[in-house]
C-alpha positions in Angstrom: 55.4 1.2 -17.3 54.6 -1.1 -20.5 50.9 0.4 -20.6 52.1 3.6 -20.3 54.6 3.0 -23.1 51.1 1.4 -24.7 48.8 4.2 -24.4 51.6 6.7 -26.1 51.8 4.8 -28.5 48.5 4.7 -29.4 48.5 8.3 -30.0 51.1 7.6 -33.2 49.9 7.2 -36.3 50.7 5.5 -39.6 50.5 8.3 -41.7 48.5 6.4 -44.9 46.5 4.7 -42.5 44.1 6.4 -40.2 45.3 3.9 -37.8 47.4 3.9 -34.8 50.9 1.9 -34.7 50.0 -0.6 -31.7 46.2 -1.7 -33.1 48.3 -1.5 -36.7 50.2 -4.4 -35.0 53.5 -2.6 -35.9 55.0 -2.5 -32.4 56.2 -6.3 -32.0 58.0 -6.2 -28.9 58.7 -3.6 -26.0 61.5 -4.3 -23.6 62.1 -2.7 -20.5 65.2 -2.9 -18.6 65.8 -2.6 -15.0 67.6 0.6 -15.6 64.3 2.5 -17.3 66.3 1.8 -20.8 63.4 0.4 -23.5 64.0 -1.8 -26.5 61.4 -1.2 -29.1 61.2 -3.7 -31.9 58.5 -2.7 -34.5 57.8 -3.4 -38.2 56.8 -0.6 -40.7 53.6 -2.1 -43.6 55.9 -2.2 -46.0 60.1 -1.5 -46.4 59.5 1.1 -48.9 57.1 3.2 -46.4 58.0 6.6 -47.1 58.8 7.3 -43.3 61.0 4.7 -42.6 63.3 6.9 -41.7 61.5 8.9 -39.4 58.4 7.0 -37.7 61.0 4.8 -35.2 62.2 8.4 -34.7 58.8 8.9 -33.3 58.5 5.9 -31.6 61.6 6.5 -29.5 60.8 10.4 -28.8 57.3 9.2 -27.7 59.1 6.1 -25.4 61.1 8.5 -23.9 58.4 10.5 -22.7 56.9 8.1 -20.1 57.6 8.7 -16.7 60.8 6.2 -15.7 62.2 5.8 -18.9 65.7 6.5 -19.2 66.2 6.0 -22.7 64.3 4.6 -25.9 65.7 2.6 -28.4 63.4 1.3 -31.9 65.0 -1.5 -34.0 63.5 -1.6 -37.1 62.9 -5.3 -38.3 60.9 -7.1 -41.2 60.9 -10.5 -40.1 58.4 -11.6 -40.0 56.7 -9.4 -42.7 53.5 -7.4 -41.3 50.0 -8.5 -42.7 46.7 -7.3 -42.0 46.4 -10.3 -39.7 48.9 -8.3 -37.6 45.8 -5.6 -36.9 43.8 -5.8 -34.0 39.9 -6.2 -34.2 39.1 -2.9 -33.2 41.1 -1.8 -36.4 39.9 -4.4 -38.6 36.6 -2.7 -37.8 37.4 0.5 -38.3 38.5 0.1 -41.8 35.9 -2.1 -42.1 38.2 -5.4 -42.6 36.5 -8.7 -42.3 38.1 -12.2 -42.5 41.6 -13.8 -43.1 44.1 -10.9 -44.8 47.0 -13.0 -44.9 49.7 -12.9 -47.8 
């Protein structure tokens, strides 16, 4: 179920970045309960991303969708701060990133 949870997520995108949220390294943790209940924990670039309030809105929706999950919760959380370092290679190469981003 994780992958699946995985692959939709894939298919959400950070709206300034042409980027999706898992190889943006946004997604931090996914927890999945005996019960079909997730736990999402994910990180935004920054805390004054102007969808904030509506991209773990997304996430959850998107969670939910998955075959076998029984309900989808995101917690927002900033610690630790995201950093480019966060980004997988494959989107390090897209954007054409090379080398050590970190703050």
């Amino acid at each position: 179920m994780k992958n699946k949870i995985i692959d939709i997520l894939k298919q959400c995108y950070d709206p300034e970045i042409p980027i999706d949220l898992w190889n943006l390294g946004l997604i931090y943790n996914i927890n999945i309960e005996k019960d079909g209940s997730v736990e999402i924990k994910m990180t935004l670039t920054s805390p004054f991303c102007p969808v904030a309030g509506s991209l773990p809105k997304e996430v959850a929706a998107r969670a939910s969708e998955v075959e076998g999950v029984t309900k989808a919760n995101v917690e927002l959380v900033f610690e630790p701060a995201w950093s480019m370092d966060l980004m997988s290679e494959e989107a390090k190469l897209k954007l054409n990133l090379t080398g050590n981003f970190s703050a």
